[in-house]
Biopython code that builds the backbone (N, CA, C, O; Angstrom):
import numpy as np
from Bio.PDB.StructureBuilder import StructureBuilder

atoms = [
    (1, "UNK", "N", (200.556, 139.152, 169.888)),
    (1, "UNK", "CA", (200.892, 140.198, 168.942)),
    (1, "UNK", "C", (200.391, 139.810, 167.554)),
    (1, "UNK", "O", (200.550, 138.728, 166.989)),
    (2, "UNK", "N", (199.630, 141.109, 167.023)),
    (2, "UNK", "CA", (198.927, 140.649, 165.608)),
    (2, "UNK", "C", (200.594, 140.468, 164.654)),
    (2, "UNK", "O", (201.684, 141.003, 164.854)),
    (3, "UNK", "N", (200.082, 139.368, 163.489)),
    (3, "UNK", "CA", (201.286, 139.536, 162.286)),
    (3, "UNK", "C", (201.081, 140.670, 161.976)),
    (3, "UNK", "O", (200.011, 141.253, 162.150)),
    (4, "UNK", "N", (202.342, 141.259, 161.343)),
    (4, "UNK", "CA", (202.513, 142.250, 160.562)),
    (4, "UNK", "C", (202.451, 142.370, 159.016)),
    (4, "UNK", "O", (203.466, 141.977, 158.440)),
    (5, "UNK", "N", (201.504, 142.814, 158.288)),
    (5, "UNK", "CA", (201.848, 142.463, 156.851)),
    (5, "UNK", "C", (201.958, 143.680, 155.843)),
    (5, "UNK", "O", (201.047, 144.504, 155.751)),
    (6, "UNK", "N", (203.045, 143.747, 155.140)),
    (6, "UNK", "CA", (203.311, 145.478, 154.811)),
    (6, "UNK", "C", (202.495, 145.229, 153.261)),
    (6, "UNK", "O", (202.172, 144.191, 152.683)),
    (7, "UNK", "N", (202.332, 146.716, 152.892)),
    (7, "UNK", "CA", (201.113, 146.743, 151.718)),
    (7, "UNK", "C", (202.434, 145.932, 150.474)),
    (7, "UNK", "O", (203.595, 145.862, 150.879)),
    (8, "UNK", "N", (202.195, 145.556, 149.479)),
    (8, "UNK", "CA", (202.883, 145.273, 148.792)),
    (8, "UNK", "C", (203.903, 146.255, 147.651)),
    (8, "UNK", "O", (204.802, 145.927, 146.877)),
    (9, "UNK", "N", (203.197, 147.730, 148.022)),
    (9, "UNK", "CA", (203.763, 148.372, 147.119)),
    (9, "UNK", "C", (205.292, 148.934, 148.639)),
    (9, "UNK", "O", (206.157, 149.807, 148.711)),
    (10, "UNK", "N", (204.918, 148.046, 149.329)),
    (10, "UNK", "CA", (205.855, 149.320, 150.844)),
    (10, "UNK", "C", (207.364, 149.043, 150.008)),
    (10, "UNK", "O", (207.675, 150.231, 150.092)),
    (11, "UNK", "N", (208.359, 148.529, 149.390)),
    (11, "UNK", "CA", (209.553, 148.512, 149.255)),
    (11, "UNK", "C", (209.768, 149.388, 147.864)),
    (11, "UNK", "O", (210.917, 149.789, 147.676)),
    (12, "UNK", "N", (208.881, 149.683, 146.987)),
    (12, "UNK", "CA", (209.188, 150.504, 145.770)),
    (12, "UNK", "C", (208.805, 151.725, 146.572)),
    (12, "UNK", "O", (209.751, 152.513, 146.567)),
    (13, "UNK", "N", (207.588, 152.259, 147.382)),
    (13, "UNK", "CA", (207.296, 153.209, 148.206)),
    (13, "UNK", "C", (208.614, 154.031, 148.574)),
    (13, "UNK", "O", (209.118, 155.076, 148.165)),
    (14, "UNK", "N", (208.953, 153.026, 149.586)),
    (14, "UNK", "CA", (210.264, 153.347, 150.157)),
    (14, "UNK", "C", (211.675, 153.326, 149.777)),
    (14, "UNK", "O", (212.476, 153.964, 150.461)),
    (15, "UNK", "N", (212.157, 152.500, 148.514)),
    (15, "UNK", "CA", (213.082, 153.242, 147.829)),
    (15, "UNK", "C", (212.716, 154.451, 146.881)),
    (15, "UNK", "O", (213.456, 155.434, 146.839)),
    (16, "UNK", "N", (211.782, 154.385, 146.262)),
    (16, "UNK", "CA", (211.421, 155.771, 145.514)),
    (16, "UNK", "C", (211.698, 157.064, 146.620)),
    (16, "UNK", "O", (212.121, 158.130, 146.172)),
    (17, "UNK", "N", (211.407, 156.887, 148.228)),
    (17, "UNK", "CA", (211.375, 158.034, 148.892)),
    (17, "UNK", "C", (213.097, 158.137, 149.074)),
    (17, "UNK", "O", (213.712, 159.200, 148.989)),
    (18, "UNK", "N", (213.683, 156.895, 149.321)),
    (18, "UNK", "CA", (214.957, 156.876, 149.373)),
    (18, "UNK", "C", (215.918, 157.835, 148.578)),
    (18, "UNK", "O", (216.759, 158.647, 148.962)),
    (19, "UNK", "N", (215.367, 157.336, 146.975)),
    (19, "UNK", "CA", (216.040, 157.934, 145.875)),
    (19, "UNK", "C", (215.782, 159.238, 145.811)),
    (19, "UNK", "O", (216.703, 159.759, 145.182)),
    (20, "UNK", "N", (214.931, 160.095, 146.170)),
    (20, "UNK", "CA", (214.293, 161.374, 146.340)),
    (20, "UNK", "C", (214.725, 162.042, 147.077)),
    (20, "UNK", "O", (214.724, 163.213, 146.695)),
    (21, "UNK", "N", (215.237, 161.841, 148.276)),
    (21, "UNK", "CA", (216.120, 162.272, 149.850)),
    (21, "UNK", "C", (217.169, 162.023, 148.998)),
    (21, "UNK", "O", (217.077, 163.081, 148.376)),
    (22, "UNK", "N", (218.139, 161.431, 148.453)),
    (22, "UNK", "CA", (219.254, 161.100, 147.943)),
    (22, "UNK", "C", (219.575, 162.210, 146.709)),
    (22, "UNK", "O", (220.740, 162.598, 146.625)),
    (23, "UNK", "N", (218.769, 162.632, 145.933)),
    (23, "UNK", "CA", (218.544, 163.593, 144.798)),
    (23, "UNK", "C", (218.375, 164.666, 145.061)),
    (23, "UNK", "O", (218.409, 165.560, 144.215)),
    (24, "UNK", "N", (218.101, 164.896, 146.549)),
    (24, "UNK", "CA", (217.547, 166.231, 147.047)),
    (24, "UNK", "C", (219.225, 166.559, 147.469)),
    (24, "UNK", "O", (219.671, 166.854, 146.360)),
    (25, "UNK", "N", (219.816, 166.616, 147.960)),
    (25, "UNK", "CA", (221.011, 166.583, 148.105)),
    (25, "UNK", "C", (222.194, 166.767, 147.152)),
    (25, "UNK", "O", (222.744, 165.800, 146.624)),
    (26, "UNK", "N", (222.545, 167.945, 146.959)),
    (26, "UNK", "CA", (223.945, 168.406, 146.027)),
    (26, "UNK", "C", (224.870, 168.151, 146.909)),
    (26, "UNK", "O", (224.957, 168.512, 148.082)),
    (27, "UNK", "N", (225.972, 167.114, 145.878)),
    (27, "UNK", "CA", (227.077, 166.606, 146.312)),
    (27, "UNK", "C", (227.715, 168.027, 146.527)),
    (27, "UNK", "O", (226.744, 168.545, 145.977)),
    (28, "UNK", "N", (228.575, 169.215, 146.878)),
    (28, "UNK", "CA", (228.766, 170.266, 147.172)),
    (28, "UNK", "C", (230.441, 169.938, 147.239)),
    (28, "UNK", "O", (231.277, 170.790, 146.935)),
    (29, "UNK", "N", (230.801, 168.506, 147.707)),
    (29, "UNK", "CA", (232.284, 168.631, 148.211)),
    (29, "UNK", "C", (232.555, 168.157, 146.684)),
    (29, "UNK", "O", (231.663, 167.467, 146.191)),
    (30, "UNK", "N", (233.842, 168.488, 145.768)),
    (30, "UNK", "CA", (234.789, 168.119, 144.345)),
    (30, "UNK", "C", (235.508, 166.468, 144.841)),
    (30, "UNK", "O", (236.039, 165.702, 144.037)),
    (31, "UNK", "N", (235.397, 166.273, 145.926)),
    (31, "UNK", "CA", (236.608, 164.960, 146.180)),
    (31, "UNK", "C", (235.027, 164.110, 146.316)),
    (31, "UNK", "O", (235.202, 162.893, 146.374)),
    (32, "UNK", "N", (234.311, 164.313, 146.345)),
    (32, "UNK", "CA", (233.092, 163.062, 146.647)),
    (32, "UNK", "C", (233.136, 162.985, 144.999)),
    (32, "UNK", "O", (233.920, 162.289, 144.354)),
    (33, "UNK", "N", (232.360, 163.647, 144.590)),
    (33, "UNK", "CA", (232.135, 164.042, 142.930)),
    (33, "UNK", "C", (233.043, 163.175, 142.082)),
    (33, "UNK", "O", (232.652, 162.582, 141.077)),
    (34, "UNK", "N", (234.214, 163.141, 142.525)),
    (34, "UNK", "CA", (235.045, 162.488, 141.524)),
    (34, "UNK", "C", (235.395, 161.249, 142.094)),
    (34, "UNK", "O", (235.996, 160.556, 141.273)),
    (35, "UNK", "N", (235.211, 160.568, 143.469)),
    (35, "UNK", "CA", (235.567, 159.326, 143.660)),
    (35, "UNK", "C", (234.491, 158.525, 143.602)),
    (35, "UNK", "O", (234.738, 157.323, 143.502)),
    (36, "UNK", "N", (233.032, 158.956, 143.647)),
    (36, "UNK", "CA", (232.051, 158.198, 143.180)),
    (36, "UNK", "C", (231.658, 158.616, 141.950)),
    (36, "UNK", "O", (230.491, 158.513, 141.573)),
    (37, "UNK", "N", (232.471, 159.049, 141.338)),
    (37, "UNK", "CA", (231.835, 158.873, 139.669)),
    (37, "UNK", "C", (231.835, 157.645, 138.760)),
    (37, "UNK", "O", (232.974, 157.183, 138.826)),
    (38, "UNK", "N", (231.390, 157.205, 138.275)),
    (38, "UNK", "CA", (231.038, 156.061, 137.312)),
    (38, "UNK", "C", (232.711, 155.557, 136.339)),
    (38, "UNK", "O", (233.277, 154.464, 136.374)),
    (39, "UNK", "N", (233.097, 156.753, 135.596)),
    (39, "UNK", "CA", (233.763, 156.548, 134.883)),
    (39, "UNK", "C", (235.509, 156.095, 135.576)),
    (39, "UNK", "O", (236.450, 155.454, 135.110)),
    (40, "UNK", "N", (235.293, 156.756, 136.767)),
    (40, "UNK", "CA", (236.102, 156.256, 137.755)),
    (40, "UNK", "C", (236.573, 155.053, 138.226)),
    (40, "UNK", "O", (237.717, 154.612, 138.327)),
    (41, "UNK", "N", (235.066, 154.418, 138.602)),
    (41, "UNK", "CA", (234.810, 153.132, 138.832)),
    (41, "UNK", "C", (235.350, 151.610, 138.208)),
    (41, "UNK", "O", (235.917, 150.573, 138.553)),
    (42, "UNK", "N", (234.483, 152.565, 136.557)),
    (42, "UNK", "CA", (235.199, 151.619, 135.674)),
    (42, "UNK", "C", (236.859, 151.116, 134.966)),
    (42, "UNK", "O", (237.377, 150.152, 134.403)),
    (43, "UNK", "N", (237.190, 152.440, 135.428)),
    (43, "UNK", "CA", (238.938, 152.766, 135.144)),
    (43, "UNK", "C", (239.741, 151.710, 136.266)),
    (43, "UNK", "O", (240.605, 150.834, 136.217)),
    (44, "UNK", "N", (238.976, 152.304, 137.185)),
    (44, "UNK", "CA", (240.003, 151.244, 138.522)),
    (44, "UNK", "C", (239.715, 149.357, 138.596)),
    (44, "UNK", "O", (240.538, 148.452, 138.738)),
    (45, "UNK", "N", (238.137, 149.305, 138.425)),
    (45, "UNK", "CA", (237.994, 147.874, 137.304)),
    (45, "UNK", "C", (238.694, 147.672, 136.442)),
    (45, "UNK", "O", (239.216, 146.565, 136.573)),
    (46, "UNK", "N", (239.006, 148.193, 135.562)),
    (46, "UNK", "CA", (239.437, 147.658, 134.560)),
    (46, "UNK", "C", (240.881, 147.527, 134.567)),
    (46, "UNK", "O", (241.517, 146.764, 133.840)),
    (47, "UNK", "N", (241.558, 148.647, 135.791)),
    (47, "UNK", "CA", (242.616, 148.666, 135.826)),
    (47, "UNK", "C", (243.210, 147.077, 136.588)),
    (47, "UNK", "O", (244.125, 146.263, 136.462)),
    (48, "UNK", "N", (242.088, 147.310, 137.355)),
    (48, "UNK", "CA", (242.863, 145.683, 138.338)),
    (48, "UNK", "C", (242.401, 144.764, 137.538)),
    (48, "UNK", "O", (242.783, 143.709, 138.045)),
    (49, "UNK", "N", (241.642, 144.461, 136.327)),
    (49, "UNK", "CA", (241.666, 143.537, 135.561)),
    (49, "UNK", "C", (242.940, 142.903, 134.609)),
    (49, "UNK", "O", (243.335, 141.778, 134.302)),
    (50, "UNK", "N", (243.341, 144.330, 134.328)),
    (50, "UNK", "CA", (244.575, 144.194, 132.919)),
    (50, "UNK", "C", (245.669, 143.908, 134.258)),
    (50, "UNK", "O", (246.543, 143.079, 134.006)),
    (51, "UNK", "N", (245.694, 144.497, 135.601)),
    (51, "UNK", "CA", (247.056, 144.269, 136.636)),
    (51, "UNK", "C", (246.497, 142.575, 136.959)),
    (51, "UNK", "O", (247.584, 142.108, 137.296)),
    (52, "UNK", "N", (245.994, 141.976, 137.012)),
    (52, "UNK", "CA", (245.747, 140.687, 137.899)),
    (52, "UNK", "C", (245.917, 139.736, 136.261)),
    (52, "UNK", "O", (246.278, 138.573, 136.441)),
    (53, "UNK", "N", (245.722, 140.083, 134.979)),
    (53, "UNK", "CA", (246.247, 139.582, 133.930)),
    (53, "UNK", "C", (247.329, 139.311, 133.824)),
    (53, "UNK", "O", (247.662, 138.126, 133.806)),
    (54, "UNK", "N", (248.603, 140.727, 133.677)),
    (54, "UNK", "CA", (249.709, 140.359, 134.361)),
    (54, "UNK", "C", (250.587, 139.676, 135.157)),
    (54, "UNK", "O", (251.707, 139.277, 134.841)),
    (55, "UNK", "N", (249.995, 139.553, 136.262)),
    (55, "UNK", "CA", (250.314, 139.043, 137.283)),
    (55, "UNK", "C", (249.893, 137.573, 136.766)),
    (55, "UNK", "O", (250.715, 136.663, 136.866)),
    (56, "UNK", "N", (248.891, 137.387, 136.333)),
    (56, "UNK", "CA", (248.802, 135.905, 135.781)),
    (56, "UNK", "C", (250.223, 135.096, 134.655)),
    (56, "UNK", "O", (250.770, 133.993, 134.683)),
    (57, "UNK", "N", (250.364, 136.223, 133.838)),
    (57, "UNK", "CA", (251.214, 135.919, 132.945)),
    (57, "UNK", "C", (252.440, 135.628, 134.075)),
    (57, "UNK", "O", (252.955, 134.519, 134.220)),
    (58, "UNK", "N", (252.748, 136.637, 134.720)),
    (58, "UNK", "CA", (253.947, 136.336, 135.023)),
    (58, "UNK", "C", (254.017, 135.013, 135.968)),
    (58, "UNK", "O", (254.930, 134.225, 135.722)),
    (59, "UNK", "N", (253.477, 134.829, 136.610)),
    (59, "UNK", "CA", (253.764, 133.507, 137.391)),
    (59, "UNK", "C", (253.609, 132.625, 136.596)),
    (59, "UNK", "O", (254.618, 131.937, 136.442)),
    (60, "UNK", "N", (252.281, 132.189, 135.691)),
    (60, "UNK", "CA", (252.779, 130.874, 134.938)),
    (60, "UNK", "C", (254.472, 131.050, 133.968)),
    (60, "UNK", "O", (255.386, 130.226, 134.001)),
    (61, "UNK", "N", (254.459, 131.930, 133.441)),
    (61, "UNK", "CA", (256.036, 132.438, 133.116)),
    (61, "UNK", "C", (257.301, 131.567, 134.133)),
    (61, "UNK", "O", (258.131, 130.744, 133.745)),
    (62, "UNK", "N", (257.068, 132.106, 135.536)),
    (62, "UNK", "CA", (258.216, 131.360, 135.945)),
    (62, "UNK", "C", (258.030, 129.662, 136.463)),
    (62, "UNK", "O", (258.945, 128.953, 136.882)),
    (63, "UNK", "N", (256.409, 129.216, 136.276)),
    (63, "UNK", "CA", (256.908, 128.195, 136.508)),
    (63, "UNK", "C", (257.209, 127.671, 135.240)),
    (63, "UNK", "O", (258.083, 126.806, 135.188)),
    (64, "UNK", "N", (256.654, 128.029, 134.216)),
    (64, "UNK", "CA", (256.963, 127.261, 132.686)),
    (64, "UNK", "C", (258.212, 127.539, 131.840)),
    (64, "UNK", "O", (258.831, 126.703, 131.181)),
    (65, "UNK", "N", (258.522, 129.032, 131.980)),
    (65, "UNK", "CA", (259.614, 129.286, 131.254)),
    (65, "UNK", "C", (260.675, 130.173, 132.510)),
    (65, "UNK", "O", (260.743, 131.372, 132.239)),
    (66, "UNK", "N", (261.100, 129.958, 133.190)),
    (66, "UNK", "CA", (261.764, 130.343, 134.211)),
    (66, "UNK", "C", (262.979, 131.790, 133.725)),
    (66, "UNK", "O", (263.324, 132.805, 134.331)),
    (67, "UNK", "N", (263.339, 131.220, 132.350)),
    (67, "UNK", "CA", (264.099, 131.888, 131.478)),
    (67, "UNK", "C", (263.600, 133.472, 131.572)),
    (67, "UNK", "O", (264.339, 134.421, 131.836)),
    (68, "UNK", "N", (262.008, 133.544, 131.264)),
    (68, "UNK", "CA", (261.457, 134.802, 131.167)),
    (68, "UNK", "C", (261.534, 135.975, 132.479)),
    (68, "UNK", "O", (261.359, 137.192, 132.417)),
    (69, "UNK", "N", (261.804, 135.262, 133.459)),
    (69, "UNK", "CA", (261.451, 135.989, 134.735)),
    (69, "UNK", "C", (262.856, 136.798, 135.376)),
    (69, "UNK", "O", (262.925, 137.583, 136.322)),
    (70, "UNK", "N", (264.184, 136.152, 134.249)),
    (70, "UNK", "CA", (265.466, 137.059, 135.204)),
    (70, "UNK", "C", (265.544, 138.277, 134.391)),
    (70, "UNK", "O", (266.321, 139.179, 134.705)),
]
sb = StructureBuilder()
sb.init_structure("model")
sb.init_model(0)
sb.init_chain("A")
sb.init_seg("    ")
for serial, (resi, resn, name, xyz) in enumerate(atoms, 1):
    if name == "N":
        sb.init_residue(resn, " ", resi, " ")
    sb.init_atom(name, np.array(xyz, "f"), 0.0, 1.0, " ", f" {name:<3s}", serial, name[0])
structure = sb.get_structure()
């Protein structure tokens, strides 16, 4: 079996066709629209950032100041 060797442009080729099939396509359903939106994304990031902060505080809290946690 000969090697196979793809032209070098074949992976920009083929995501450009990707992104094009993907664009061709109206999201049509309101519940897609809003759970892959961007600003979404970043809200629920950021949300489990400031919650896992918390959660930091509070455990060193009870092992250091035990006082804080009743």
């Amino acid at each position: 079996m000969k090697e196979f060797e793809p032209s070098p442009d074949f992976a920009a080729r083929v995501m450009t066709a990707v992104r094009a099939e993907v664009q061709s396509h109206v999201l049509s359903d309101p519940w897609l629209v809003v759970t892959l939106s961007t600003p979404l994304r970043w809200s629920l990031a950021f949300g489990g950032a400031v919650m896992t902060l918390v959660n930091l505080f509070r455990m060193l809290a009870s092992v250091f100041a035990p006082a804080l946690c009743g």
